[in-house]
C-alpha positions in Angstrom: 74.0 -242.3 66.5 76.9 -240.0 66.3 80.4 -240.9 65.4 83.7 -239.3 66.3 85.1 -236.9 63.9 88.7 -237.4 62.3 91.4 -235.1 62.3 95.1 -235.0 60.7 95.8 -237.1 63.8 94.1 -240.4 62.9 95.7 -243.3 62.3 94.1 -244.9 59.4 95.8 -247.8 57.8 95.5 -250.0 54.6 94.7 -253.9 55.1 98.4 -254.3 53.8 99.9 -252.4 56.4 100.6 -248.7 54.4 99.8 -245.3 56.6 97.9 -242.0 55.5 99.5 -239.0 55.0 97.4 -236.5 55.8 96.8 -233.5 54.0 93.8 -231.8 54.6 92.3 -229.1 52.5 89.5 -228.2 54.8 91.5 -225.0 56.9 88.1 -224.1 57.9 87.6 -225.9 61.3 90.3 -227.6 63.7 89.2 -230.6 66.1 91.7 -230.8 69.1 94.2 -228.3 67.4 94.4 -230.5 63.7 92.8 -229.8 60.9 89.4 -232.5 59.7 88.6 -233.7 56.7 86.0 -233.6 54.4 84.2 -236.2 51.8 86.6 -234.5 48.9 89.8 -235.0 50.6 91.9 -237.4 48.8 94.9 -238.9 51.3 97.7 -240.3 49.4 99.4 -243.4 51.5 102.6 -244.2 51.7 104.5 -247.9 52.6 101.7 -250.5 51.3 104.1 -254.0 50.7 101.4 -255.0 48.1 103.3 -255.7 44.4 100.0 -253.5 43.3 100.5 -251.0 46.2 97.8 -248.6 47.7 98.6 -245.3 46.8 95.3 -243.0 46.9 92.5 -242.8 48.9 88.9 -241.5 48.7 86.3 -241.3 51.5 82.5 -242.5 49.4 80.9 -241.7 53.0 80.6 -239.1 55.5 78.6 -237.3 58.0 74.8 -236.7 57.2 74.3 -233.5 59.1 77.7 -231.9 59.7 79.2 -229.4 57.1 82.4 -227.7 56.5 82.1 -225.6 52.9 78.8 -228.3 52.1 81.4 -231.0 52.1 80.4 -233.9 54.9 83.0 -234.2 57.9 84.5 -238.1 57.7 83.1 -239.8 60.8 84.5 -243.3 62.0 81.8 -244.6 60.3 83.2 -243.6 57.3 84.3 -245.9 54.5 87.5 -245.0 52.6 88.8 -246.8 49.1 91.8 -247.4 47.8 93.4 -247.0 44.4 92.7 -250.6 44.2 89.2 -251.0 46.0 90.7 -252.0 49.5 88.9 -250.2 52.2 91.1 -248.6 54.5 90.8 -249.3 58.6 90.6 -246.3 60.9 92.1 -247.0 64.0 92.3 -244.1 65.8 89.9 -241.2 65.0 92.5 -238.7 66.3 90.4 -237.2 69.4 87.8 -237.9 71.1 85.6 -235.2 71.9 83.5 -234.0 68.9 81.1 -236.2 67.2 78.9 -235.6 64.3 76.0 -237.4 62.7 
């Protein structure tokens, strides 16, 4: 089944409450006018109240069949991990129109 696509719009949190900065380096393909991201992206995140506080972000899944530069497309099936092994929570894919698989 497919899954809707991120873009520099999402909201994606970490369990302690800190938000993504995003800063794609995929300028390749736009989904709803914002830039998506790839498997190789790392987000940095910014106001985690944990004393060991989440500061990085890796994605260790994305899409199976779409591509941008041979890197997968993060899906919201995708599961993002902290500095610190927390996964992060995607709330809001950032549009709602393109899926990928």
């Amino acid at each position: 089944m497919a899954d809707l696509l991120l873009n520099s719009s999402a909201v994606i949190v970490c369990p302690h409450g800190g938000q993504w900065q995003p800063g794609a380096r995929n300028w390749r393909i736009k989904l709803s006018g914002a830039f998506c991201f790839t498997v190789g992206d790392v987000v940095t995140i910014v106001g985690c109240p944990a004393p060991a506080p989440c500061t990085v972000a890796q994605a260790v899944s994305g899409s199976q069949r779409v591509r941008s530069s041979g890197e997968a497309l993060l899906t919201t099936a995708s599961i993002l991990v902290t500095n610190d092994g927390q996964q992060l929570v995607i709330a809001n894919p950032g549009q709602f129109r393109s899926k990928g698989s």
